[in-house]
mmCIF file of the N, C-alpha and C atoms, coordinates in Angstrom:
data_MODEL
# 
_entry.id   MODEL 
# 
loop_
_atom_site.group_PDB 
_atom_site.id 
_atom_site.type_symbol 
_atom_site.label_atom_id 
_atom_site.label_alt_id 
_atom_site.label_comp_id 
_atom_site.label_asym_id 
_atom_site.label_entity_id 
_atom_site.label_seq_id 
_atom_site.pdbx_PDB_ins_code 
_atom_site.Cartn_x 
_atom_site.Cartn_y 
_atom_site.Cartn_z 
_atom_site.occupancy 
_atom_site.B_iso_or_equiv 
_atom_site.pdbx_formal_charge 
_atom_site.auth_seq_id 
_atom_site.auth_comp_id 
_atom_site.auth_asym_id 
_atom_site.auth_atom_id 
_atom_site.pdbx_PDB_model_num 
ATOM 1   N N  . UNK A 1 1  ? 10.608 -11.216 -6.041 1.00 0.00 ? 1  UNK A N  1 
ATOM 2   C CA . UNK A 1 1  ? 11.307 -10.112 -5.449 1.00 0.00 ? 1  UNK A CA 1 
ATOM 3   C C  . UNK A 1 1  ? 12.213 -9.503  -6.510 1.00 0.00 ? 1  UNK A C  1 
ATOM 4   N N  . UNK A 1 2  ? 11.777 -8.673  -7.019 1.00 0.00 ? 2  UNK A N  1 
ATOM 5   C CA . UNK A 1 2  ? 12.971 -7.719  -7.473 1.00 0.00 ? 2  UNK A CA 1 
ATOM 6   C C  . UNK A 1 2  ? 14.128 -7.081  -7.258 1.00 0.00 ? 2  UNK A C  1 
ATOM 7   N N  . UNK A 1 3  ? 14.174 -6.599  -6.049 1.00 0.00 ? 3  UNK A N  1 
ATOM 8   C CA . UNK A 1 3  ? 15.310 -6.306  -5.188 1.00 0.00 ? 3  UNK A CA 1 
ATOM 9   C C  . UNK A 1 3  ? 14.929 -5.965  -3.878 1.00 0.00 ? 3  UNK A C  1 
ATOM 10  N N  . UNK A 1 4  ? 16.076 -5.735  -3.415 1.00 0.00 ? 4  UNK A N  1 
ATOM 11  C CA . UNK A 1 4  ? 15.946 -5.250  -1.707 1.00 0.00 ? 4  UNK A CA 1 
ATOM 12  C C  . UNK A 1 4  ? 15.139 -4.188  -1.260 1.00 0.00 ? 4  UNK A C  1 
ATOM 13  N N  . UNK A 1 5  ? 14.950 -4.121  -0.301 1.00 0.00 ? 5  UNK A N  1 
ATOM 14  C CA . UNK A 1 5  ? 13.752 -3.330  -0.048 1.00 0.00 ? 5  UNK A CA 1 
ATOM 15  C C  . UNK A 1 5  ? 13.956 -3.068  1.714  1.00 0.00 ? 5  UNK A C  1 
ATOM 16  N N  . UNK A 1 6  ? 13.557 -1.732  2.056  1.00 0.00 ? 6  UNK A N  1 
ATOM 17  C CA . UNK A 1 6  ? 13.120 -1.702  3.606  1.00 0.00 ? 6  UNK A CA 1 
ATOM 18  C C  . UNK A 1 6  ? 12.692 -0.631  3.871  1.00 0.00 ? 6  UNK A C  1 
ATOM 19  N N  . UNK A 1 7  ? 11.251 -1.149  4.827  1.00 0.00 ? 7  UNK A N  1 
ATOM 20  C CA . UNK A 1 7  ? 10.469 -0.252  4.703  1.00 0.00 ? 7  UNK A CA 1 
ATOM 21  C C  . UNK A 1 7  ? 10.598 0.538   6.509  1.00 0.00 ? 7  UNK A C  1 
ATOM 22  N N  . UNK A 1 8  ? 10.096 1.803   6.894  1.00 0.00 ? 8  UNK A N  1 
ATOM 23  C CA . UNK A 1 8  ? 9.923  2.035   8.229  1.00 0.00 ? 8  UNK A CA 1 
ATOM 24  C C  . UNK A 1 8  ? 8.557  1.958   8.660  1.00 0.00 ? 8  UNK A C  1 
ATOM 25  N N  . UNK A 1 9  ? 8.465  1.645   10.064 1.00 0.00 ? 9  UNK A N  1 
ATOM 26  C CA . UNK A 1 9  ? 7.493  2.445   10.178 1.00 0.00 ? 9  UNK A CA 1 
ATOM 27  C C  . UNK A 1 9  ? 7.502  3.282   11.826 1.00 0.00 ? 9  UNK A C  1 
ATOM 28  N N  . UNK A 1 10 ? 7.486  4.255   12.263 1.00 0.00 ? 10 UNK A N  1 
ATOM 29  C CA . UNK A 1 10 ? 7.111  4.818   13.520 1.00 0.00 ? 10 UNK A CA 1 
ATOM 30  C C  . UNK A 1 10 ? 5.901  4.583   13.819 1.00 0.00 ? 10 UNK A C  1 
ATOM 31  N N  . UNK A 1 11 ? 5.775  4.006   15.224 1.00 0.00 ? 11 UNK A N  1 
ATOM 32  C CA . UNK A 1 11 ? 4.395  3.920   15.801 1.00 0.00 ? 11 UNK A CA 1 
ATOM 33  C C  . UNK A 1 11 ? 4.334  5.186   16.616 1.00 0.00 ? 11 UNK A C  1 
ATOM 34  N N  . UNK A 1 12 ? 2.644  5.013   16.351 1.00 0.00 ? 12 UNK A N  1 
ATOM 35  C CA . UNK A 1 12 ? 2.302  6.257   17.289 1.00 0.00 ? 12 UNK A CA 1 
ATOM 36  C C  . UNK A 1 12 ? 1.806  6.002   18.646 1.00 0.00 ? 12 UNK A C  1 
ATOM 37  N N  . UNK A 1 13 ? 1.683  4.480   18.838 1.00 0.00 ? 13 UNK A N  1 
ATOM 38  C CA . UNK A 1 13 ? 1.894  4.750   20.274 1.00 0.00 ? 13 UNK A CA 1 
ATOM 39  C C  . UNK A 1 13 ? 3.054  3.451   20.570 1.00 0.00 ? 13 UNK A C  1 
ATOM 40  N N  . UNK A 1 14 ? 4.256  3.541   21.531 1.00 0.00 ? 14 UNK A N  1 
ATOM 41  C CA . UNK A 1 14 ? 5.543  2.501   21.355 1.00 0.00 ? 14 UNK A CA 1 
ATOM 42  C C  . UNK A 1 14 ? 4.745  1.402   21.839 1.00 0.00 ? 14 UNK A C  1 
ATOM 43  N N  . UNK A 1 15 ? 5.802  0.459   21.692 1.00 0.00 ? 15 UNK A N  1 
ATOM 44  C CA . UNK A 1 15 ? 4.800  -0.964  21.932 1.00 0.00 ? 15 UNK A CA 1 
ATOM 45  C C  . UNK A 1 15 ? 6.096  -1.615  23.102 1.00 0.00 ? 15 UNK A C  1 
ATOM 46  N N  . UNK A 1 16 ? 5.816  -2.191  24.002 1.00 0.00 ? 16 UNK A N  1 
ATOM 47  C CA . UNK A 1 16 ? 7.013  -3.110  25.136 1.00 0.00 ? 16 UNK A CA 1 
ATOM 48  C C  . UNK A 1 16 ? 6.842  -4.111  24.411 1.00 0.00 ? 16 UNK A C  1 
ATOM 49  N N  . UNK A 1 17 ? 7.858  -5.395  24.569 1.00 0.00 ? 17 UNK A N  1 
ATOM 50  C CA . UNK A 1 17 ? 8.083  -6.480  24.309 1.00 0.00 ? 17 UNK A CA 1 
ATOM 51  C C  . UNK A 1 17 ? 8.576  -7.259  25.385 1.00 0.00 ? 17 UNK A C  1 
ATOM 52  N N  . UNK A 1 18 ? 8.815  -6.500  26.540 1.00 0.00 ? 18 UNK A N  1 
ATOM 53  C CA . UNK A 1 18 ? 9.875  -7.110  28.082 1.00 0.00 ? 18 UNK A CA 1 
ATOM 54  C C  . UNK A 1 18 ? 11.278 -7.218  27.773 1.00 0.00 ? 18 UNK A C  1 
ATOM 55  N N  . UNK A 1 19 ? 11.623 -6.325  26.796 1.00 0.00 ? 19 UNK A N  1 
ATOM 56  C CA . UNK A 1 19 ? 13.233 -6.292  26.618 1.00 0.00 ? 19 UNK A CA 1 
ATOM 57  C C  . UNK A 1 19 ? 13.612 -5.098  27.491 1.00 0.00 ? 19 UNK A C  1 
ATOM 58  N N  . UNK A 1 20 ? 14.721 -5.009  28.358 1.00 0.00 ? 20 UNK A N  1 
ATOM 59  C CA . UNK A 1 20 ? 15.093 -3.945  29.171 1.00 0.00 ? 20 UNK A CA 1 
ATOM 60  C C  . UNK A 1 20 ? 15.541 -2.839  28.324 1.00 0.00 ? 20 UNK A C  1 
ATOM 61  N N  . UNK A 1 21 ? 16.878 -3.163  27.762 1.00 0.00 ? 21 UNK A N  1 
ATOM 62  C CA . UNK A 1 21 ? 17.243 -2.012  27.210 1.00 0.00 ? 21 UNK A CA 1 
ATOM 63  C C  . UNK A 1 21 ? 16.531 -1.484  25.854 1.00 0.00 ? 21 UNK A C  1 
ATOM 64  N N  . UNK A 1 22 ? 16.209 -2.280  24.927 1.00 0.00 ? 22 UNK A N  1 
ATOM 65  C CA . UNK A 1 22 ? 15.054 -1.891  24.038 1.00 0.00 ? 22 UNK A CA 1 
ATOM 66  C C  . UNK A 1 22 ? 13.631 -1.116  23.921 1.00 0.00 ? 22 UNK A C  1 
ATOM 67  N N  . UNK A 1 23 ? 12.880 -1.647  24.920 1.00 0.00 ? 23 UNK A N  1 
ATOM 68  C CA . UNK A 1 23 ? 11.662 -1.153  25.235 1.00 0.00 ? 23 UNK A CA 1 
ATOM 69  C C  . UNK A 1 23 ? 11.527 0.451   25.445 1.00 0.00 ? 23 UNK A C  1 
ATOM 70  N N  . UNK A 1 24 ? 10.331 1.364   25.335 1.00 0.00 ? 24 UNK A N  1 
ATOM 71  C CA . UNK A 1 24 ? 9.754  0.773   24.381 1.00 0.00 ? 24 UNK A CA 1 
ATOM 72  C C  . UNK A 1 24 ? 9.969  0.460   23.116 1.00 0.00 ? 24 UNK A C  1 
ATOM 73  N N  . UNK A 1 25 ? 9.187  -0.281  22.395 1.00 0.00 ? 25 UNK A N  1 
ATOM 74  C CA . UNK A 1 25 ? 9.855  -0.147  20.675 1.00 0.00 ? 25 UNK A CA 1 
ATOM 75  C C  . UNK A 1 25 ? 8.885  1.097   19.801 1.00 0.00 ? 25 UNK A C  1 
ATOM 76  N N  . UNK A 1 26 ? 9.542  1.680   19.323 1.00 0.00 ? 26 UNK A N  1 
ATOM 77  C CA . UNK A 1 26 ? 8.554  3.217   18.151 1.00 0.00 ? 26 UNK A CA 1 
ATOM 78  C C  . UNK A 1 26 ? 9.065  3.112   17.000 1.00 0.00 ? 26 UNK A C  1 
ATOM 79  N N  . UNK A 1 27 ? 9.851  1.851   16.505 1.00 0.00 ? 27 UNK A N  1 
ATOM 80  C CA . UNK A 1 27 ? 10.717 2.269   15.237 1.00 0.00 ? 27 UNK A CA 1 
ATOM 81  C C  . UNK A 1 27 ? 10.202 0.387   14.998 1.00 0.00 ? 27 UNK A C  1 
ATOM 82  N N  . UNK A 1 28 ? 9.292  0.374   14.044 1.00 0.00 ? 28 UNK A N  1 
ATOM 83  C CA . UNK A 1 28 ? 9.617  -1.172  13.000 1.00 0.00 ? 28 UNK A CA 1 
ATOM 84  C C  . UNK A 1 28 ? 10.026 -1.158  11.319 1.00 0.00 ? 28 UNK A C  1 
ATOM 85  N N  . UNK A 1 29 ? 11.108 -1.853  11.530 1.00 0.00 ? 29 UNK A N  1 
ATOM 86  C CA . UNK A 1 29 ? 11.532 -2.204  10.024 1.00 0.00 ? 29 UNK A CA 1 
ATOM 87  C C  . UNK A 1 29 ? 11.227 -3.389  9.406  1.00 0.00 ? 29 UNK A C  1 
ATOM 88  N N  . UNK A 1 30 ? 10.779 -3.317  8.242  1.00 0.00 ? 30 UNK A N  1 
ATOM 89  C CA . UNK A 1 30 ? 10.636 -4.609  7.269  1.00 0.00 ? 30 UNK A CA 1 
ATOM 90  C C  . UNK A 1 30 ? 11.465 -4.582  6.402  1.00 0.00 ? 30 UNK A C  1 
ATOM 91  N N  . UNK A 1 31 ? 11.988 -5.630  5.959  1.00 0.00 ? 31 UNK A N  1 
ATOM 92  C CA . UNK A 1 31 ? 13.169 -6.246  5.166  1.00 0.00 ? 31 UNK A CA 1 
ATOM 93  C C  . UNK A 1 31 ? 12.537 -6.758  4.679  1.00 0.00 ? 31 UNK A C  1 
ATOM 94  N N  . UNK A 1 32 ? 12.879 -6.685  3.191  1.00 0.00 ? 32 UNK A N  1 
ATOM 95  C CA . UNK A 1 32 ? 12.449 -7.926  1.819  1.00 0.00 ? 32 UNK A CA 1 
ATOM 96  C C  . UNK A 1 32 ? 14.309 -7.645  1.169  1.00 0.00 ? 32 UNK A C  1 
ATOM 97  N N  . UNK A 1 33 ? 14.255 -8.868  1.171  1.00 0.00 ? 33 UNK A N  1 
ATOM 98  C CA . UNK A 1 33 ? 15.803 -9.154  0.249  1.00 0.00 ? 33 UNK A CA 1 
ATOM 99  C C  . UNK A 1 33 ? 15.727 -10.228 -0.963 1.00 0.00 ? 33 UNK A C  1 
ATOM 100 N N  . UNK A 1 34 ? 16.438 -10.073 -1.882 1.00 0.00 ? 34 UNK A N  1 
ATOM 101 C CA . UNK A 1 34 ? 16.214 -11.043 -3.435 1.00 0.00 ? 34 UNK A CA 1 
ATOM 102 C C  . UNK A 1 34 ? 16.718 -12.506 -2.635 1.00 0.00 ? 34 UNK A C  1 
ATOM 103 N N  . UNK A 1 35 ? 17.649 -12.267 -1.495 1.00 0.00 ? 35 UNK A N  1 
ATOM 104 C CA . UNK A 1 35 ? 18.703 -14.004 -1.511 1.00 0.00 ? 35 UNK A CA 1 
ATOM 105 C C  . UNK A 1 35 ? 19.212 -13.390 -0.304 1.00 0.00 ? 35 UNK A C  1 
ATOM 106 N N  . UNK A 1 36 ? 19.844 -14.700 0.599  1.00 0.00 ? 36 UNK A N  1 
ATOM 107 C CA . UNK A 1 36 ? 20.813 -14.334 1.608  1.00 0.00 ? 36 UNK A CA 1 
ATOM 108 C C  . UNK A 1 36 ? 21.826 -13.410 1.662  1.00 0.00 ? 36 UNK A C  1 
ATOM 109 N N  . UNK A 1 37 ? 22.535 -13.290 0.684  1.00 0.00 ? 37 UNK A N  1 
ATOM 110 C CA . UNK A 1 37 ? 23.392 -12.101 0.303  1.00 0.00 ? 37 UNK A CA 1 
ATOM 111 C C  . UNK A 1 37 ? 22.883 -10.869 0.946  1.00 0.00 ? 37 UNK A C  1 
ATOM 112 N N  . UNK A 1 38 ? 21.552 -10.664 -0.328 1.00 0.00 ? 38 UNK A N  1 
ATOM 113 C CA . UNK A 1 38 ? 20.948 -9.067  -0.102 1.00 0.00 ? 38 UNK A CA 1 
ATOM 114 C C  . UNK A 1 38 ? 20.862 -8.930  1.479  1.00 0.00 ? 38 UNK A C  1 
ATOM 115 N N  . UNK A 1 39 ? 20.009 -10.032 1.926  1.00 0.00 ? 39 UNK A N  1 
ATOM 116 C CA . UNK A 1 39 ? 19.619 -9.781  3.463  1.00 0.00 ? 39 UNK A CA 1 
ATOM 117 C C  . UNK A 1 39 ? 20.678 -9.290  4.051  1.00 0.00 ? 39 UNK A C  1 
ATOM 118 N N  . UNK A 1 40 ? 21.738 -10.104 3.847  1.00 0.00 ? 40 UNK A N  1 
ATOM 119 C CA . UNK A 1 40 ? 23.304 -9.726  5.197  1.00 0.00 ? 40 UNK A CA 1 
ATOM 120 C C  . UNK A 1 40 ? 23.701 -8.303  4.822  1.00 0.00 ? 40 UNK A C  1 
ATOM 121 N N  . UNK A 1 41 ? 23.650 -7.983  3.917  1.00 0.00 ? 41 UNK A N  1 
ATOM 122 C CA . UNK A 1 41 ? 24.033 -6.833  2.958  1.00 0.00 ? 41 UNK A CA 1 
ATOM 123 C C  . UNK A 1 41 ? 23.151 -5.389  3.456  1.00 0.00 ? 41 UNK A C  1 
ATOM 124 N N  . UNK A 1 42 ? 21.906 -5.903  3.436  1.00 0.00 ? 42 UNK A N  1 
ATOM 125 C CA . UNK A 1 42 ? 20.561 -4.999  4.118  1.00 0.00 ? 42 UNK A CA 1 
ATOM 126 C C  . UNK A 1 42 ? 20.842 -4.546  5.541  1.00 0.00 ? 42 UNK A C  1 
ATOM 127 N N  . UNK A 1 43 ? 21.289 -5.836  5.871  1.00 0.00 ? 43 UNK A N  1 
ATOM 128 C CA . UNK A 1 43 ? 21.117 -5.650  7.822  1.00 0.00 ? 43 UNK A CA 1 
ATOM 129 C C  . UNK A 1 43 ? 22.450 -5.365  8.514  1.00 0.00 ? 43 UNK A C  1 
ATOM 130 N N  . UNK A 1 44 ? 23.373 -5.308  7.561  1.00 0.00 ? 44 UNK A N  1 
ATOM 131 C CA . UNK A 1 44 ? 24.591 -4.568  7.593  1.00 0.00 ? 44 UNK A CA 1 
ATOM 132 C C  . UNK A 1 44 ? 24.419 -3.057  7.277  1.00 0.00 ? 44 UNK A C  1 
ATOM 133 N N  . UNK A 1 45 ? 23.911 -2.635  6.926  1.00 0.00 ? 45 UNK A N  1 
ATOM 134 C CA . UNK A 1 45 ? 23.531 -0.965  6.112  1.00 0.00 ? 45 UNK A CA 1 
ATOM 135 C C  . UNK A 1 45 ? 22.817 -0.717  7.030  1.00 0.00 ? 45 UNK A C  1 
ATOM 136 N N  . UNK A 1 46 ? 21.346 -1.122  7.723  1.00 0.00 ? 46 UNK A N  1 
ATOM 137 C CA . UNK A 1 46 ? 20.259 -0.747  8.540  1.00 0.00 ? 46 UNK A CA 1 
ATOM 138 C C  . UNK A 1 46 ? 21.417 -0.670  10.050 1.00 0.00 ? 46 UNK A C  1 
ATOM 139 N N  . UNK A 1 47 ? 22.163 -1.433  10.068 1.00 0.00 ? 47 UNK A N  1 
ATOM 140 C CA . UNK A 1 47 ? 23.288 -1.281  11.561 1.00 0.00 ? 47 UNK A CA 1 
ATOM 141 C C  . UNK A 1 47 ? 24.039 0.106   11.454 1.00 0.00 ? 47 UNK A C  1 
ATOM 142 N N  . UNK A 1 48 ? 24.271 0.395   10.095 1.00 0.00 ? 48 UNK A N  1 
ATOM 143 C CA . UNK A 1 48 ? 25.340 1.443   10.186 1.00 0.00 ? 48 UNK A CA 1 
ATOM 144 C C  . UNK A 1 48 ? 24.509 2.647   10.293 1.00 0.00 ? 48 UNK A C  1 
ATOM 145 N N  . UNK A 1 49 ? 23.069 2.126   9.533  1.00 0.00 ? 49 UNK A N  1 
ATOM 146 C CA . UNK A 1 49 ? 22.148 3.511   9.479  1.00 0.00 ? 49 UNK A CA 1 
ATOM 147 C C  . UNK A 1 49 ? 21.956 3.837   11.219 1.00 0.00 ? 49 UNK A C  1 
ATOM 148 N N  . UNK A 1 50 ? 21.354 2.814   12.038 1.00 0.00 ? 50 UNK A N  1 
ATOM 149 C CA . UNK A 1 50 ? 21.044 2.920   13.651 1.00 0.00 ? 50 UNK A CA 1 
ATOM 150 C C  . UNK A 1 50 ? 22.119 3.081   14.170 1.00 0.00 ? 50 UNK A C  1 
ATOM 151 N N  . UNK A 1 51 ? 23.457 3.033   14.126 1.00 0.00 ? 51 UNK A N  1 
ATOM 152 C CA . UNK A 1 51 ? 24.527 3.331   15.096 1.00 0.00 ? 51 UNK A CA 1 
ATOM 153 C C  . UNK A 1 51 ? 24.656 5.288   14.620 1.00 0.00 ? 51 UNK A C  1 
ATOM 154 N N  . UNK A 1 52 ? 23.795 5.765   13.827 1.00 0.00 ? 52 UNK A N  1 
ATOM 155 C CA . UNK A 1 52 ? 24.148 7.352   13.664 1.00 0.00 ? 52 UNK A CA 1 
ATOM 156 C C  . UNK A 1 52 ? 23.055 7.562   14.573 1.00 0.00 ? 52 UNK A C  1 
ATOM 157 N N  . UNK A 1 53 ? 23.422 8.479   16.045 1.00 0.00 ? 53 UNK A N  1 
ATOM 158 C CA . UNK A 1 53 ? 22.128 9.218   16.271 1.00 0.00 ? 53 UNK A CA 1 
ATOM 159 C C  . UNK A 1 53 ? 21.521 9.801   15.527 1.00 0.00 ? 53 UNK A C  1 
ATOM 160 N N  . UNK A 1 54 ? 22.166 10.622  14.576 1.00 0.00 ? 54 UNK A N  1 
ATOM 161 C CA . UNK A 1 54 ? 20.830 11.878  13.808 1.00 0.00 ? 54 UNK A CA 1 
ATOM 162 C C  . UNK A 1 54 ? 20.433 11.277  12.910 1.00 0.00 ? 54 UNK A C  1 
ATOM 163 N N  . UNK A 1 55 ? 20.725 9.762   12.542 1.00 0.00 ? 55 UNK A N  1 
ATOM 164 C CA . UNK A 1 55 ? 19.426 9.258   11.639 1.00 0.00 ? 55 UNK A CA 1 
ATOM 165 C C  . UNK A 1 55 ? 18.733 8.799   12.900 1.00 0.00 ? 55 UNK A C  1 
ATOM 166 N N  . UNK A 1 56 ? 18.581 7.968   13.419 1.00 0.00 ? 56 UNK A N  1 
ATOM 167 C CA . UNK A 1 56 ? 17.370 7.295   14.752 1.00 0.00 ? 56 UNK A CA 1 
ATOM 168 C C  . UNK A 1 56 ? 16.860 8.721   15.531 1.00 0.00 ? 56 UNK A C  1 
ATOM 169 N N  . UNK A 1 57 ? 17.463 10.033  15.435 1.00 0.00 ? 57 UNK A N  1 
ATOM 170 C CA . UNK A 1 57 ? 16.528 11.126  15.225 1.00 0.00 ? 57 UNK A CA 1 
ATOM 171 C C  . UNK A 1 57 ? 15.618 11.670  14.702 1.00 0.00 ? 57 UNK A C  1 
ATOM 172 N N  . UNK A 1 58 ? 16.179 11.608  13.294 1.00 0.00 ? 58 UNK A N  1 
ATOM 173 C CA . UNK A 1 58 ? 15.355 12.100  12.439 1.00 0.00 ? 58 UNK A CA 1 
ATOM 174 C C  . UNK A 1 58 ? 14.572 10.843  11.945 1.00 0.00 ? 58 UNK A C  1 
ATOM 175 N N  . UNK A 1 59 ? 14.786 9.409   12.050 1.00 0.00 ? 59 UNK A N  1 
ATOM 176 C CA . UNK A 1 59 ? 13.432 8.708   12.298 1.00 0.00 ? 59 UNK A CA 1 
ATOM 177 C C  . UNK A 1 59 ? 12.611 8.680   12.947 1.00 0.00 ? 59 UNK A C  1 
ATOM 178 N N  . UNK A 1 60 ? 12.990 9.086   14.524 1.00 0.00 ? 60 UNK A N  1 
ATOM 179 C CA . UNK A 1 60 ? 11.896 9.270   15.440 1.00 0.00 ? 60 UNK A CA 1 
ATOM 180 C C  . UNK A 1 60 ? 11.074 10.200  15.361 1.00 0.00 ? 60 UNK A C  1 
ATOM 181 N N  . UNK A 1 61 ? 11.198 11.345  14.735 1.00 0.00 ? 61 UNK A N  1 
ATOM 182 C CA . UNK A 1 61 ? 11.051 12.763  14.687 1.00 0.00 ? 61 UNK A CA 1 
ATOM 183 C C  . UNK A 1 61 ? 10.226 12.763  13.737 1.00 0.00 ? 61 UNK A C  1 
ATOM 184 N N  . UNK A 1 62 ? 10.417 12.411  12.712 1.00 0.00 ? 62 UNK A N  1 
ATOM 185 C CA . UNK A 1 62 ? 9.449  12.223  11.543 1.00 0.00 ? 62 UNK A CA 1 
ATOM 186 C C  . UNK A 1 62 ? 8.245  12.472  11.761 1.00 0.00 ? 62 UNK A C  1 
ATOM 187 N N  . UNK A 1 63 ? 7.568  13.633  11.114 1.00 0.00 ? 63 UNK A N  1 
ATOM 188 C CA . UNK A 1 63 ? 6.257  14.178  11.774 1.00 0.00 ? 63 UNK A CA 1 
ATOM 189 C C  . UNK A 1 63 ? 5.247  13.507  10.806 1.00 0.00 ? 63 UNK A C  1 
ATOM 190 N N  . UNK A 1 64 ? 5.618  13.452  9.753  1.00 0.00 ? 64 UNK A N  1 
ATOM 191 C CA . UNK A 1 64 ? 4.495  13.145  8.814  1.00 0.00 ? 64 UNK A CA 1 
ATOM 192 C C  . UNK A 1 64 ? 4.690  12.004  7.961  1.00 0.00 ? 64 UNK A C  1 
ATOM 193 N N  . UNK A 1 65 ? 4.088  11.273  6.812  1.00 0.00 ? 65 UNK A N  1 
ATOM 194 C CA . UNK A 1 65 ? 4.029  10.382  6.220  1.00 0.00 ? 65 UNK A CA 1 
ATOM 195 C C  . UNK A 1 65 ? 4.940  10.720  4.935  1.00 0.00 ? 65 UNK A C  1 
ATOM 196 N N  . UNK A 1 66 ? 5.988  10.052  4.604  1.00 0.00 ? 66 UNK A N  1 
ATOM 197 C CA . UNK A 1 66 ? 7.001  10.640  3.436  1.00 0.00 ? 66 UNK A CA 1 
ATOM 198 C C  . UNK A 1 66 ? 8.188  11.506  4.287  1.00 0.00 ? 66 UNK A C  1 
ATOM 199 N N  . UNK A 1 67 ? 8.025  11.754  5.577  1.00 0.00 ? 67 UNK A N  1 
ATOM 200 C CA . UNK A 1 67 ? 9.168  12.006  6.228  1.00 0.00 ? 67 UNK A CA 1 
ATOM 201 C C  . UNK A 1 67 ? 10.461 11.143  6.454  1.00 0.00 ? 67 UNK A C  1 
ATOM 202 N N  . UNK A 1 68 ? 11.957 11.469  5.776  1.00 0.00 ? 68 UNK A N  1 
ATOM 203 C CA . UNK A 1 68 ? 12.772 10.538  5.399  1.00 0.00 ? 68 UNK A CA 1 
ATOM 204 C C  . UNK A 1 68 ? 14.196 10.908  6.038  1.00 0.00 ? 68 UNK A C  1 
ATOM 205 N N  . UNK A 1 69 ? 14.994 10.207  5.805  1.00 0.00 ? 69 UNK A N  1 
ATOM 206 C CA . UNK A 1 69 ? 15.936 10.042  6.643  1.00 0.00 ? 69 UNK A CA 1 
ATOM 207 C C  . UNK A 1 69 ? 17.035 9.098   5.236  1.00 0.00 ? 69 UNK A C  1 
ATOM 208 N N  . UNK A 1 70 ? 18.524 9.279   5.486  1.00 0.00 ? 70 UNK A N  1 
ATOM 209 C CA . UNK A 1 70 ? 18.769 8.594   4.304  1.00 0.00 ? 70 UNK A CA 1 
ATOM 210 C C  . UNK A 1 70 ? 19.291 7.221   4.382  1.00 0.00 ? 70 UNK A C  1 
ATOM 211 N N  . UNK A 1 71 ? 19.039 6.759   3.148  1.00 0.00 ? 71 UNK A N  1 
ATOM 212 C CA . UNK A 1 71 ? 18.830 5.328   3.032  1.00 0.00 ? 71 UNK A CA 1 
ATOM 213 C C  . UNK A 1 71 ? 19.945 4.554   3.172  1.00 0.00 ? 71 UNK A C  1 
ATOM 214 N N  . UNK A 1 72 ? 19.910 3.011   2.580  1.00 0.00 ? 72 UNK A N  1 
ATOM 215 C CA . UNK A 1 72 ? 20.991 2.484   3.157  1.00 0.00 ? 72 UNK A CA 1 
ATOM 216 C C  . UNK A 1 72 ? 21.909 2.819   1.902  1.00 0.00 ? 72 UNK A C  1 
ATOM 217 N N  . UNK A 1 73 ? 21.524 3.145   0.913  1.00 0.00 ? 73 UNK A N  1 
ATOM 218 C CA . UNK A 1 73 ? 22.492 3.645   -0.512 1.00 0.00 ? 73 UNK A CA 1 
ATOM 219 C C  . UNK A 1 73 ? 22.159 5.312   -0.254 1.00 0.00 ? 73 UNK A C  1 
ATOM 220 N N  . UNK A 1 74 ? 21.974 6.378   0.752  1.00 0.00 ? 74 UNK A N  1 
ATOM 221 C CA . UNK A 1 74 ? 22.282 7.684   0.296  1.00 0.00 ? 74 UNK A CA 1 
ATOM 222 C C  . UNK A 1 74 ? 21.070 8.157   0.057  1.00 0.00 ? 74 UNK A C  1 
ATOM 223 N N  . UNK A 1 75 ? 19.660 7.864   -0.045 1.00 0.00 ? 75 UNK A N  1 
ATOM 224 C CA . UNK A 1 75 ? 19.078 8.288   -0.341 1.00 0.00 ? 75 UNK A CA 1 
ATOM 225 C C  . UNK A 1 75 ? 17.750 7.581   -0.464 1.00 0.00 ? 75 UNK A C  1 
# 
């Protein structure tokens, strides 16, 4: 691992899991982190990114492939 990493992806069709308030799910993220650090560090940034509506907008919204939204560093 070189460094941290996270990837999106929007599904095109949502998927249930039997979680109430969650379901459906249209938004999966993958995490790759170098060490525990990076991870807490990652999933601290991905929280601050999902507590903005107009990013979990403009992720949902995302029409096409390379459609972006900004990252957990800005960009």
């Amino acid at each position: 691992m070189l460094r941290t990493a996270l990837s999106w992806v929007r599904l095109a069709e949502p998927v249930e899991f039997g979680h109430e308030a969650n379901d459906p799910v249209r938004l999966v993220v993958a995490l790759a982190a170098r060490d525990a650090a990076a991870h807490t560090d990652a999933m601290a940034a991905l929280a601050r990114l999902l507590a903005d509506p107009a990013t979990t907008r403009a992720l949902a919204g995302s029409a096409r492939p390379g459609g972006t939204a900004p990252g957990p560093r800005g960009g």
